[in-house]
C-alpha positions in Angstrom: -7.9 -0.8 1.4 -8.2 -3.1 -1.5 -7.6 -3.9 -4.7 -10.5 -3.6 -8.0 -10.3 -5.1 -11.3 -13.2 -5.5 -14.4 -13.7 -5.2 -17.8 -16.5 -4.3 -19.9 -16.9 -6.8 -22.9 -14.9 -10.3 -24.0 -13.4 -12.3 -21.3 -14.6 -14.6 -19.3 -15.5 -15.4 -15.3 -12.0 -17.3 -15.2 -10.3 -14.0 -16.8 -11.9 -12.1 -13.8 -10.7 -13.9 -11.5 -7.2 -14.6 -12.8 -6.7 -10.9 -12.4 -8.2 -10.8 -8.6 -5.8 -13.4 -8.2 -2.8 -11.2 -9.1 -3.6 -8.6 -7.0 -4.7 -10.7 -3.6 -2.1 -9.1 -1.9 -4.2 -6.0 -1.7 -7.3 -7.3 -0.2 -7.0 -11.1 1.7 -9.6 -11.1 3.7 -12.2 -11.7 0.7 -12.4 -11.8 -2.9 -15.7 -11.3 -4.5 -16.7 -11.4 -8.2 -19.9 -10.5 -10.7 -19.7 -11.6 -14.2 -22.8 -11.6 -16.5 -23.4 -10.5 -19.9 -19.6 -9.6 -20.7 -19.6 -7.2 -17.6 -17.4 -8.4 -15.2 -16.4 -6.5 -11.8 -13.6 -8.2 -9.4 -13.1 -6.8 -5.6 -10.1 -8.2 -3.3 -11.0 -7.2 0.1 -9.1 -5.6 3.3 -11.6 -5.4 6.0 -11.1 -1.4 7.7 -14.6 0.1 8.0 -17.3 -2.6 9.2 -15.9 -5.8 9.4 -19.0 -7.8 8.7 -19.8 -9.8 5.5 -23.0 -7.9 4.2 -20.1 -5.1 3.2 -18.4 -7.0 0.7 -17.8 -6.1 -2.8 -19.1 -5.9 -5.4 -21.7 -4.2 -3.7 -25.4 -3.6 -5.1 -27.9 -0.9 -4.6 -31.7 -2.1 -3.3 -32.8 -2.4 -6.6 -29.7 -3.9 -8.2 -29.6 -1.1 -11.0 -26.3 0.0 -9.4 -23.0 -1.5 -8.3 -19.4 -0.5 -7.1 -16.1 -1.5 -6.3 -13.5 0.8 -4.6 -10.6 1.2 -3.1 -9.8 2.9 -0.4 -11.5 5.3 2.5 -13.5 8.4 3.0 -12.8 10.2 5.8 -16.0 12.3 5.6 -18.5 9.5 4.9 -20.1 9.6 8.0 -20.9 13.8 7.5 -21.8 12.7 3.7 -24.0 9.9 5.4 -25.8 12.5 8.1 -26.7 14.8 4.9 -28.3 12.5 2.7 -30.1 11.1 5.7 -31.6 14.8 6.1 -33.5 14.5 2.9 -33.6 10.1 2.1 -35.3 7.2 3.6 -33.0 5.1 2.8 -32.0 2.4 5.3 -28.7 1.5 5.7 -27.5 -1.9 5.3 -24.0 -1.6 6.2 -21.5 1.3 8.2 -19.2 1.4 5.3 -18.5 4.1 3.2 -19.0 2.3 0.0 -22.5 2.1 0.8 -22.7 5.8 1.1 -20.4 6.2 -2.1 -23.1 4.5 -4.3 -26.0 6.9 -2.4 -24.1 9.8 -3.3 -24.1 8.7 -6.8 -27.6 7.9 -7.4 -28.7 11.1 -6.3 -26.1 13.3 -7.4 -24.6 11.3 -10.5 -20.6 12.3 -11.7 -21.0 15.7 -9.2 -20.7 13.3 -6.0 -16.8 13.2 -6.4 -16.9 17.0 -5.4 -17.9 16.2 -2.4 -15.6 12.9 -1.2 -12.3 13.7 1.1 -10.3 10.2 0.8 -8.3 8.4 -1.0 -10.1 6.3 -3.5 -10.1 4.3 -6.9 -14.1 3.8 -7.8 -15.7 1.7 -10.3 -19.3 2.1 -10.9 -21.4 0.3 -13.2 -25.3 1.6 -13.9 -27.1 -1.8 -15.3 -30.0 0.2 -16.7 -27.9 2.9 -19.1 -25.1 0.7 -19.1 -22.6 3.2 -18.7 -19.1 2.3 -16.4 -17.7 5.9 -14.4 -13.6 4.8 -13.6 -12.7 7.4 -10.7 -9.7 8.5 -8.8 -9.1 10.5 -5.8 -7.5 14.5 -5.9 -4.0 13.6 -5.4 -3.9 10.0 -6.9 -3.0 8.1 -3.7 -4.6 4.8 -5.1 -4.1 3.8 -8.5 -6.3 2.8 -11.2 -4.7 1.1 -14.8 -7.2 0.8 -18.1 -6.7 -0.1 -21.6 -9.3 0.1 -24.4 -9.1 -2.9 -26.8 -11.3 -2.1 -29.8 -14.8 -1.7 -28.0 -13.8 -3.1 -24.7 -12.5 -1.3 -21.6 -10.4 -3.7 -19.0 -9.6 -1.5 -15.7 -7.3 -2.7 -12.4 -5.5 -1.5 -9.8 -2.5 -2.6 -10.8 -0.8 -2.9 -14.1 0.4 -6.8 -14.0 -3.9 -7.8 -13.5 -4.3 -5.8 -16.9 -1.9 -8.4 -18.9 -4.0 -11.7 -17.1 -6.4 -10.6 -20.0 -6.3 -12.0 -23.0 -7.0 -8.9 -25.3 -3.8 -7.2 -24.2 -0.6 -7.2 -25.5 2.6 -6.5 -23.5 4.7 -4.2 -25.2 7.3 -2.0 -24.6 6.4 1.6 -24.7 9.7 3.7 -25.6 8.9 6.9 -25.0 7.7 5.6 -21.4 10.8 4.3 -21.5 12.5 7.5 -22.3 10.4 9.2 -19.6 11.8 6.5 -17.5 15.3 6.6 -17.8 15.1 10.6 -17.2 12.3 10.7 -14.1 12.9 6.9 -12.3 9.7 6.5 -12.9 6.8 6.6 -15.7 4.8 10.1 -15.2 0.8 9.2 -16.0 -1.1 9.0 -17.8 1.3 6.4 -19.9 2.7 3.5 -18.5 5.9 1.2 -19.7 3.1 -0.6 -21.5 1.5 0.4 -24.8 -2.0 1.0 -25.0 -2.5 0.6 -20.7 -3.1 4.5 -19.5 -3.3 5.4 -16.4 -6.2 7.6 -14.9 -5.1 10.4 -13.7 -5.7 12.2 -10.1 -8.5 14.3 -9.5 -10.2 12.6 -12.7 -13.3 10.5 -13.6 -13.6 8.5 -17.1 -17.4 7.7 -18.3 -17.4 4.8 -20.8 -20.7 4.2 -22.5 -21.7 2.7 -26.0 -17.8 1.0 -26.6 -16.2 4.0 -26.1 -15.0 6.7 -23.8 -17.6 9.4 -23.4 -16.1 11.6 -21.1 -12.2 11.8 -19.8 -12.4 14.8 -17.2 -11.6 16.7 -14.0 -13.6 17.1 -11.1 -11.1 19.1 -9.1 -8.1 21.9 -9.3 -6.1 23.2 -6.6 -6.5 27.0 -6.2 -3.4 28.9 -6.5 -4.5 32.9 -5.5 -2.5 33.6 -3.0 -4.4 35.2 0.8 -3.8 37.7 2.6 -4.0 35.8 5.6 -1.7 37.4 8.0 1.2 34.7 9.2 -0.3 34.0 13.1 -3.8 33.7 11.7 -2.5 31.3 8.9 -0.8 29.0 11.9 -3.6 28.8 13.9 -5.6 27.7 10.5 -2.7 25.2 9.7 -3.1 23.8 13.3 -7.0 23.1 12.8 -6.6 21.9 9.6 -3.8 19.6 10.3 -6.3 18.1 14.2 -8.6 17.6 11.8 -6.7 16.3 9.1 -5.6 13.4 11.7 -8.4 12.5 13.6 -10.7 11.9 10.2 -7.9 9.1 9.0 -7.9 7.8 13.1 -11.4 6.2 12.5 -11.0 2.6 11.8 -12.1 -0.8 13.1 -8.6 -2.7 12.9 -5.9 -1.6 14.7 -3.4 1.5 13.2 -0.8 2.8 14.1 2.0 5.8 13.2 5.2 5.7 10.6 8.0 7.3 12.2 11.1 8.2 11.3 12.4 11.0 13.5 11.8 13.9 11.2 9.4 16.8 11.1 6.8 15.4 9.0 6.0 12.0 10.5 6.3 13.7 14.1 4.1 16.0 13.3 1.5 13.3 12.5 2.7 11.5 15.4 2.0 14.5 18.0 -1.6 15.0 16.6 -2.2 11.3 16.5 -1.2 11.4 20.0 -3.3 13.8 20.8 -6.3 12.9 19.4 -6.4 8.8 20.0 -8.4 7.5 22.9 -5.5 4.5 23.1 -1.8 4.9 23.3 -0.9 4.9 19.8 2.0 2.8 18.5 4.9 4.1 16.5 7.3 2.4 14.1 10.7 3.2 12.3 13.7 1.4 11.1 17.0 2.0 11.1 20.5 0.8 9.6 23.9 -0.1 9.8 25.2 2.5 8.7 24.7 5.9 10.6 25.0 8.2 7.9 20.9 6.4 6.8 19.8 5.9 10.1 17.8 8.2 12.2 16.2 5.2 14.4 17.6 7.7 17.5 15.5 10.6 16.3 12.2 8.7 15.9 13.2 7.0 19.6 13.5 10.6 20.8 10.1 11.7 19.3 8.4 8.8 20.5 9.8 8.9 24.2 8.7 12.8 24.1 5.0 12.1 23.0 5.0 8.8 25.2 4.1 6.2 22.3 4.1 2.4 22.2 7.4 2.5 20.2 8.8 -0.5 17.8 12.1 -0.9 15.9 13.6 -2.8 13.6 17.4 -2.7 12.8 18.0 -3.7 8.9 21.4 -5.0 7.7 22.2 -5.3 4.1 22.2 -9.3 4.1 18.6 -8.7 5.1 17.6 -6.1 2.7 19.5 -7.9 -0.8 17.5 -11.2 -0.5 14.6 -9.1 -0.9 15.4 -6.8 -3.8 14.2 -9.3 -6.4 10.7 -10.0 -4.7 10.3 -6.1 -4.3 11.0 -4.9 -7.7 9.3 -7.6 -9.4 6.1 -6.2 -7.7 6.1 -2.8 -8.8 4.1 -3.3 -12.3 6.7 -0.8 -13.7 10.3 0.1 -13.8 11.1 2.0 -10.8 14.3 3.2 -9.6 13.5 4.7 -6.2 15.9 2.7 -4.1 13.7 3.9 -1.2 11.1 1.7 -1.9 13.4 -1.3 0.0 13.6 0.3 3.4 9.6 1.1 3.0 8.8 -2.6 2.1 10.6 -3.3 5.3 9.0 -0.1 7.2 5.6 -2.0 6.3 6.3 -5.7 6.6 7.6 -5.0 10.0 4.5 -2.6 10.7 1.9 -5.3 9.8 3.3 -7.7 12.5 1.1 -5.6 15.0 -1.5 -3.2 13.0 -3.5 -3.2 9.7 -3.5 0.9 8.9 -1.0 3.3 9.0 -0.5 6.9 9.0 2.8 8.8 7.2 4.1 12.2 6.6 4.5 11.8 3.1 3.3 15.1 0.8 4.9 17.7 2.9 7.7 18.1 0.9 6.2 18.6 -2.4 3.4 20.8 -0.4 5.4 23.5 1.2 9.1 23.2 -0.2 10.6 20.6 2.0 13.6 19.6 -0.5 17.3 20.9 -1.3 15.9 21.6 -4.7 13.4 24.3 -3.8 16.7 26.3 -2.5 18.7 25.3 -5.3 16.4 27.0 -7.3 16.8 30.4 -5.9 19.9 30.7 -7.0 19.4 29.3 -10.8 19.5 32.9 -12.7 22.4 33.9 -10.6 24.0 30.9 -11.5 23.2 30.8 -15.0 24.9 34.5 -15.5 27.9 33.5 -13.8 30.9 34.5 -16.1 32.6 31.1 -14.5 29.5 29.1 -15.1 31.5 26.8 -17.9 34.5 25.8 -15.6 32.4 25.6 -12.9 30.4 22.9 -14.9 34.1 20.9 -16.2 34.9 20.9 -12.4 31.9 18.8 -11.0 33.9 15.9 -11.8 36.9 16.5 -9.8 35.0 16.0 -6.9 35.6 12.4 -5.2 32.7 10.5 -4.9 31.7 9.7 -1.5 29.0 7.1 -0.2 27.8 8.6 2.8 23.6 9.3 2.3 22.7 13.0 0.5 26.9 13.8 0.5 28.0 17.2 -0.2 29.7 16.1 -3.3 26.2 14.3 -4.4 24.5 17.9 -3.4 27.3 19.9 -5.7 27.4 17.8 -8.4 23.2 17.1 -9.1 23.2 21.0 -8.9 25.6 21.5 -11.5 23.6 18.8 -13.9 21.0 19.7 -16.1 22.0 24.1 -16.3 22.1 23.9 -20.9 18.2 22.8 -20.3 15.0 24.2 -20.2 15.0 26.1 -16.8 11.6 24.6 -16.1 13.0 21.0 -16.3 15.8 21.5 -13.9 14.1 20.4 -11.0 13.8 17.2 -12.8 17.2 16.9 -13.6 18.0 17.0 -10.5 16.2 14.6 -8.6 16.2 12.1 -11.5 19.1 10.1 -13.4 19.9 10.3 -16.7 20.7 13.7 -19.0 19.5 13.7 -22.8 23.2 13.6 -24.1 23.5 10.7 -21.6 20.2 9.0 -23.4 21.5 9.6 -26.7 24.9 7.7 -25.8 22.9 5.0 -23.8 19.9 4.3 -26.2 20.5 2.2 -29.4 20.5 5.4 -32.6 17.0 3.3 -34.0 15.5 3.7 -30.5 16.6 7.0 -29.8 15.7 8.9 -33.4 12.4 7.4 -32.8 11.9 9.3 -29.2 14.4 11.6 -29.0 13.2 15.2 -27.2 10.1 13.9 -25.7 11.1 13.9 -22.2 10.3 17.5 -21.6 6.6 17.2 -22.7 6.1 15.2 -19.7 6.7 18.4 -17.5 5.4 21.0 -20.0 2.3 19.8 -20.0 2.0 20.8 -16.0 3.7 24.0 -16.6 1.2 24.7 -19.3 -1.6 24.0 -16.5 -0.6 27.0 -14.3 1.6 28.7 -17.0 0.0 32.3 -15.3 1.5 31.6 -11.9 4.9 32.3 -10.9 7.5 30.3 -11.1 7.6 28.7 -7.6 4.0 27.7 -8.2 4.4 26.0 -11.0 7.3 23.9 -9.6 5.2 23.3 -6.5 2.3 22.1 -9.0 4.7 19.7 -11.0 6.2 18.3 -8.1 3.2 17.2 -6.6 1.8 16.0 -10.1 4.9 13.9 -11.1 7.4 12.8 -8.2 4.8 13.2 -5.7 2.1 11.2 -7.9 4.1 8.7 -9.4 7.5 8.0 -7.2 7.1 8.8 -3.4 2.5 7.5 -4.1 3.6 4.4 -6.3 6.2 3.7 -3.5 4.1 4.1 -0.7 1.0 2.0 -2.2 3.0 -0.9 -3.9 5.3 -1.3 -0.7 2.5 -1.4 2.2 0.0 -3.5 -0.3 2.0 -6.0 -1.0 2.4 -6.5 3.0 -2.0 -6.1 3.0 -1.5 -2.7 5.4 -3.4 0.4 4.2 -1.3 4.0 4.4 -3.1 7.2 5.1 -1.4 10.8 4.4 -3.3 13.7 6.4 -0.6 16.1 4.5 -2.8 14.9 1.0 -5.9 16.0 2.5 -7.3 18.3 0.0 -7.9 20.9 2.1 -4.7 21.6 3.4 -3.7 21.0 -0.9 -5.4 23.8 -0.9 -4.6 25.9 2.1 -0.8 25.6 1.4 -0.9 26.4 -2.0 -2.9 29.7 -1.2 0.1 31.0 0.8 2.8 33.4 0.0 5.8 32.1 -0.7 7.5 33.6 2.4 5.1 31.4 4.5 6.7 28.3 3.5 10.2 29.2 1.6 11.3 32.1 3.7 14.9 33.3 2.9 16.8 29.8 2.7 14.4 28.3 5.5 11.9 25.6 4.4 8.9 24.5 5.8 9.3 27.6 7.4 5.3 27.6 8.8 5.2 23.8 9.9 8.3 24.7 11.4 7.4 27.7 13.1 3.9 25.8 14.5 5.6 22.9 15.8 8.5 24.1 17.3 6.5 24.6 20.7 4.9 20.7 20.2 8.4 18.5 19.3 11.4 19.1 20.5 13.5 21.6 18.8 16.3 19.9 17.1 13.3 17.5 15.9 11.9 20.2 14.0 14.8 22.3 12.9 17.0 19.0 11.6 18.0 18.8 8.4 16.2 16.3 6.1 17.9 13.4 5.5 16.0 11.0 2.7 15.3 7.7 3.3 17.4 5.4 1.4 20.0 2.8 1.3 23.5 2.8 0.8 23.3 2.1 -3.4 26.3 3.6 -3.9 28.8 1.0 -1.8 26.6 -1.9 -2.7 27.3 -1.7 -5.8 30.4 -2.1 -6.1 30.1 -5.0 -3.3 27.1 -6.6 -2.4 25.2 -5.9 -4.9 28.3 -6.2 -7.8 27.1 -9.7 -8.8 23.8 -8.5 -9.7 24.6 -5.4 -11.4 27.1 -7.4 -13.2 24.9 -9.9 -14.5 21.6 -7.7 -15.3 24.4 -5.5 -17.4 25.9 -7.6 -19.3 27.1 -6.8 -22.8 26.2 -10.1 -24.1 22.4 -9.9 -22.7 22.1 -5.9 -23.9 23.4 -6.8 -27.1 20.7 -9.4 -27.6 18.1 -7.2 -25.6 18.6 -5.0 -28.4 17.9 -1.0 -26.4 21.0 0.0 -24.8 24.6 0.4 -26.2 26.8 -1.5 -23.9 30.1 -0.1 -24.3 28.5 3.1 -22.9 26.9 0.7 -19.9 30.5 -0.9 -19.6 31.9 2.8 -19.2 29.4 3.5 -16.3 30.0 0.2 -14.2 34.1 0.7 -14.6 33.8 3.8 -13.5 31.6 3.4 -10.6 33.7 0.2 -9.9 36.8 2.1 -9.7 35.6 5.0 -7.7 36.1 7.1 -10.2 32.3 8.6 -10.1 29.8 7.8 -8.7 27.4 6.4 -11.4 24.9 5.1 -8.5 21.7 6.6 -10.0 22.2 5.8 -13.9 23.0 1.8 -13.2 20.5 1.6 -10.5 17.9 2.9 -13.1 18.9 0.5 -15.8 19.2 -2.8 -13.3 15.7 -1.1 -11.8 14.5 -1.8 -15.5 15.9 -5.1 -16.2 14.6 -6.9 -13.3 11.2 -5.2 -14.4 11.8 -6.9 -18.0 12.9 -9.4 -17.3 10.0 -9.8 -15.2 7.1 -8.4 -17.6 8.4 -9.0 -21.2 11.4 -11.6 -22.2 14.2 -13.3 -20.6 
């Protein structure tokens, strides 16, 4: 795993390495740089795959015509390597895969992405047409920032290396910031920056000549549903899933297993387990307070599958003094609270191994959250002569603190029913409505953005707008929250601790393979999962794979209006949004007192704005 950064036109040696600089926390173990003739490529190195120094990046074809940097791993380089060895005599000068990347290229050109199963950001620069192909992996697991300055392309893994250059500006993007305050997150291809785009998954960029020649797709996920019968589909889940795991077991550093005592990380545990040659090691973290901590579950799984287990306790004291150094990292505003206990997950993991494997995709892949039940029952819901009260009565409910509480559940499932019905899923994972927007955002910010929230989501729905319903909420969920809350998570958190993450669940072929189901294969009735469930419940122990899912979070909500008042406090201030200039802070004032006062529980809309002032703070003014 590592971290890429270039540009194609002004800017010097010391620019280049300015932004390698920023982004060191990605690859420590070497930094290499080329710089000639306004083309400049960066590479910060974390040794994975052949440890040795003739691997380094920025690395050269025999003739020098060619050169790449890339982050991250192909898990079927070696088969890609045993192919072109069929028909080439070339000679190998390294193991890695990045030496087989820039084969691939040379003799199949833009098509070689077709073939790669990893997770991957690719730069590749051909000397001789002088042409620059930008590249990112099917699901987006690492990411890849450009902007395009006049005739100049600048290009990074991560957004705070774009600003070290001089041609860009930092400023403020307000419909990202719109997006934001709705999602938690910016949804690609924007970012909270103008004019710095993100590329998107499953997508290759060809700049040539000062411009961009080609902004494409190389790959779709397949939606026609099989008639695979439900045993045969099982046993195909199985294989895929071995297989899945062993490819992301190769490495030459030592790796290990994220778990946290649910079905999805146990899963990857048990075929780890089973497929290791070493005992592997598992890690998890729990908390103080047992309504977040499932530190017993992931003891249970790891007992039952016989791992080298490790645990780490976390007590708020602990987790506060690193909220500022976590958020400031992120490159945007990000209100995922989750990202804490991960940063935590990782920094502890790194004490003893350099890769990691998680669970994380599942969810999104075969209807793992509340919300995919919640939305069985939207039409019924939406007819309901008492639909009205129903919605004046949400707020009688006392708030309670306790993690995923069944007044939390009641009350995000009321939000959000006088929208579009394709939104709602939105709604109710994220944080702020559009009447809540238009009371939070000063009137010359909001008439300038107002009603553009929805296109972010439209634009997926649009993509599959001939598959059913289900289908195109399973597409959207994996194309925003999975792409750009639970990925941007997972990357940021474990980078800035140098430990690479692999997700067998993002393999492409099981994308693929879960998405060709029926419905009843992974929603059946109210059961989710109900496939994974049904193949594991012979391999983990049974209240392992029929819990309940639990998140994995901290307690916000009581923070707030404790430790974490101070803070709150200060990043809301009337006097600093008053000179800040974007938020109306009578209406901010209303959400504290009322959160203070237990009156509701306001946890998601202040932790989205302090989320964002820490990030400006940060990146803009202070």
């Amino acid at each position: 795993m590592c971290g890429i950064a270039g540009f194609i036109g002004k800017g010097s040696e010391e620019t280049l390495r300015e932004m390698i600089n920023c982004i060191v926390h990605r690859g420590p173990d070497y930094q290499g740089y080329y710089y000639s003739d306004n083309i400049a490529l960066g590479h910060a190195r974390l040794s994975i795959i052949d440890l040795s120094p003739e691997a380094h990046q920025p690395f050269f074809n025999n003739n020098r015509s060619l050169a790449i940097i890339f982050n991250g791993e192909i898990y079927n380089f070696l088969e890609l390597k045993k192919d072109l060895e069929k028909t080439d005599n070339y000679i190998y000068r390294t193991r890695s895969d990045t030496e087989v990347i820039l084969n691939l290229f040379e003799k199949y050109g833009e098509n070689f992405l077709g073939k790669l199963n990893g997770m991957f950001a690719i730069a590749i620069y051909d000397f001789q047409k002088q042409r620059l192909l930008l590249a990112r992996d099917r699901m987006g697991k690492k990411p890849l920032y450009y902007s395009v300055v006049n005739n100049n392309i600048i290009f990074c893994s991560e957004l705070k290396a774009l600003l070290k250059h001089p041609l860009i500006n930092a400023d403020l993007n307000l419909e990202s910031l719109y997006h934001y305050l709705t999602f938690e997150y910016v949804p690609s291809p924007d970012s909270i920056i103008n004019n710095i785009k993100k590329i998107e998954p499953a997508s290759f960029l060809i700049w040539e000549n000062g411009k961009i020649q080609k902004n494409e797709k190389y790959w779709k996920t397949n939606f026609k549903t099989s008639e695979i019968g439900f045993e045969e589909a099982k046993e195909s889940l199985n294989i895929l899933l071995e297989d899945a795991v062993k490819s992301r077991l190769v490495s030459d550093v030592p790796l290990g297993i994220f778990l946290s005592g649910g079905l999805d990380s146990s899963t990857i545990a048990y075929y780890a387990a089973r497929n290791s040659t070493k005992k592997i090691k598992t890690f998890s973290i729990g908390f103080e307070d047992k309504s977040y901590d499932e530190s017993e579950y992931a003891q249970k799984v790891a007992a039952f599958l016989g791992t080298d287990h490790y645990t780490q306790i976390l007590t708020p004291k602990h987790t506060l003094e690193l909220i500022p150094e976590i958020l400031k990292n992120t490159d945007e505003p990000f209100a995922d609270p989750s990202i804490i206990p991960f940063y935590l997950l990782s920094k502890f993991t790194r004490q003893k191994v350099t890769v990691a494997l998680g669970g994380d995709g599942s969810d999104e892949l075969i209807a793992g959250y509340p919300t995919f039940i919640s939305h069985r029952f939207i039409n019924i819901f939406r007819y309901m002569p008492l639909k009205n009260a129903l919605l004046s009565l949400m707020n009688l409910f006392p708030p309670s603190d306790i993690n995923i509480s069944t007044d939390f559940k009641i009350k995000q499932f009321l939000r959000g029913f006088s929208e579009n019905k394709n939104s709602i899923h939105t709604l109710w994972l994220g944080a702020f409505l559009p009447k809540e927007k238009k009371k939070l955002l000063q009137p010359e910010i909001y008439d300038k953005i107002v009603n553009k929230n929805i296109e972010a989501i439209e634009r997926y729905n649009l993509d599959v707008e001939s598959e059913s319903f289900y289908n195109r909420t399973t597409y959207t969920y994996y194309n925003t929250y999975l792409l750009d809350d639970i990925l941007v998570k997972v990357d940021r958190a474990s980078m800035m601790n140098s430990l690479e993450c692999r997700s067998p669940f993002l393999d492409y072929r099981l994308v693929d393979f879960f998405n060709s189901l029926p419905r009843s294969y992974k929603l059946n009735g109210l059961k989710t999962k109900f496939i994974l469930k049904d193949l594991m419940k012979d391999k983990l122990p049974e209240e392992i794979v029929f819990r309940s899912k639990k998140g994995f979070g901290i307690p916000v909500s009581s923070w707030l209006r404790n430790e974490l008042k101070d803070l709150c406090c200060d990043l809301l201030s009337p006097e600093y949004m008053k000179n800040q200039g974007i938020f109306q802070p009578d209406f901010v004032e209303k959400l504290k007192m009322e959160h203070f006062s237990k009156k509701r529980n306001n946890r998601k809309l202040l932790w989205t704005l302090m989320m964002f002032q820490i990030w400006y703070k940060t990146y803009l003014k202070q």
